[in-house]
C-alpha positions in Angstrom: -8.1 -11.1 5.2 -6.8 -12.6 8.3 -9.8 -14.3 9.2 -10.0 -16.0 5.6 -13.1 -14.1 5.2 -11.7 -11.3 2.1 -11.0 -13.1 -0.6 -11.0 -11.2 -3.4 -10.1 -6.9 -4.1 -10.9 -4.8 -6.9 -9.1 -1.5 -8.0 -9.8 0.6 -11.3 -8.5 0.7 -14.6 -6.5 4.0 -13.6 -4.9 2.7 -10.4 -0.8 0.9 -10.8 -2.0 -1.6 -8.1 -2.7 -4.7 -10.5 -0.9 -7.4 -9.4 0.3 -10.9 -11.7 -0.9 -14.4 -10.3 1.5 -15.9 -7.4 2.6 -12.6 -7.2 2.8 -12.5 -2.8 1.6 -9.1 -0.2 2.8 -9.0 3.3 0.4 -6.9 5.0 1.0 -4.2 7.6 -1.1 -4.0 10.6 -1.8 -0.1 12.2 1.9 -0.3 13.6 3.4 -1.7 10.9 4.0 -4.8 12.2 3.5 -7.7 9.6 0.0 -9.8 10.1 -0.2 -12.1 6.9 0.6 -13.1 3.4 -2.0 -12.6 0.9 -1.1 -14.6 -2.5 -2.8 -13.3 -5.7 -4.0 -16.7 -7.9 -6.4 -14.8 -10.5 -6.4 -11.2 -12.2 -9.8 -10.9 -14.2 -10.5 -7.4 -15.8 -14.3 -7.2 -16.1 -16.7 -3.7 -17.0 -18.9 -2.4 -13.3 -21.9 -4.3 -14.7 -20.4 -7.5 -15.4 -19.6 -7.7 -11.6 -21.8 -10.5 -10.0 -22.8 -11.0 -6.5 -20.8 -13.8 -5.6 -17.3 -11.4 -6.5 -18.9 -8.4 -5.0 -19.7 -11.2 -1.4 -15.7 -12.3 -1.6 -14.6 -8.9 -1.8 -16.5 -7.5 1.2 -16.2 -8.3 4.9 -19.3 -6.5 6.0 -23.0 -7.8 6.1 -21.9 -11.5 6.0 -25.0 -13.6 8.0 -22.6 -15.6 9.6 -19.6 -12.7 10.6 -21.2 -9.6 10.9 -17.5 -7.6 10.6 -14.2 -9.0 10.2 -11.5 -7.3 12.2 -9.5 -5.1 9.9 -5.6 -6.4 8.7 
């Protein structure tokens, strides 16, 4: 998230977690120290098989070419 390179997040239907666009996140780091501010611009409810890969790429930070692993928020 830091790093720019999270971009999206996905929860289920049965989680409370669903945010509302420009709804804003200050997020913790292991000592609960504030690191950033993530903003929410878009909520899109879609079924597991109408996930494509470019949603599933913005939502991970692993097996990116060009960064390997992004350090954790």
């Amino acid at each position: 998230m830091i790093d720019g390179v999270k971009t999206a997040t996905c929860n289920t239907e049965d989680e409370a977690s669903t945010s509302a666009p420009g709804e804003r996140w200050i997020v913790l780091d292991g000592r609960g120290e504030p690191r950033c501010v993530i903003e929410t611009t878009e909520v899109t409810r879609r079924r597991f098989s109408e996930v494509d890969a470019g949603f599933a790429r913005d939502a991970t930070t692993r097996d990116r070419p060009e960064r390997p692993l992004a350090p954790a928020c």
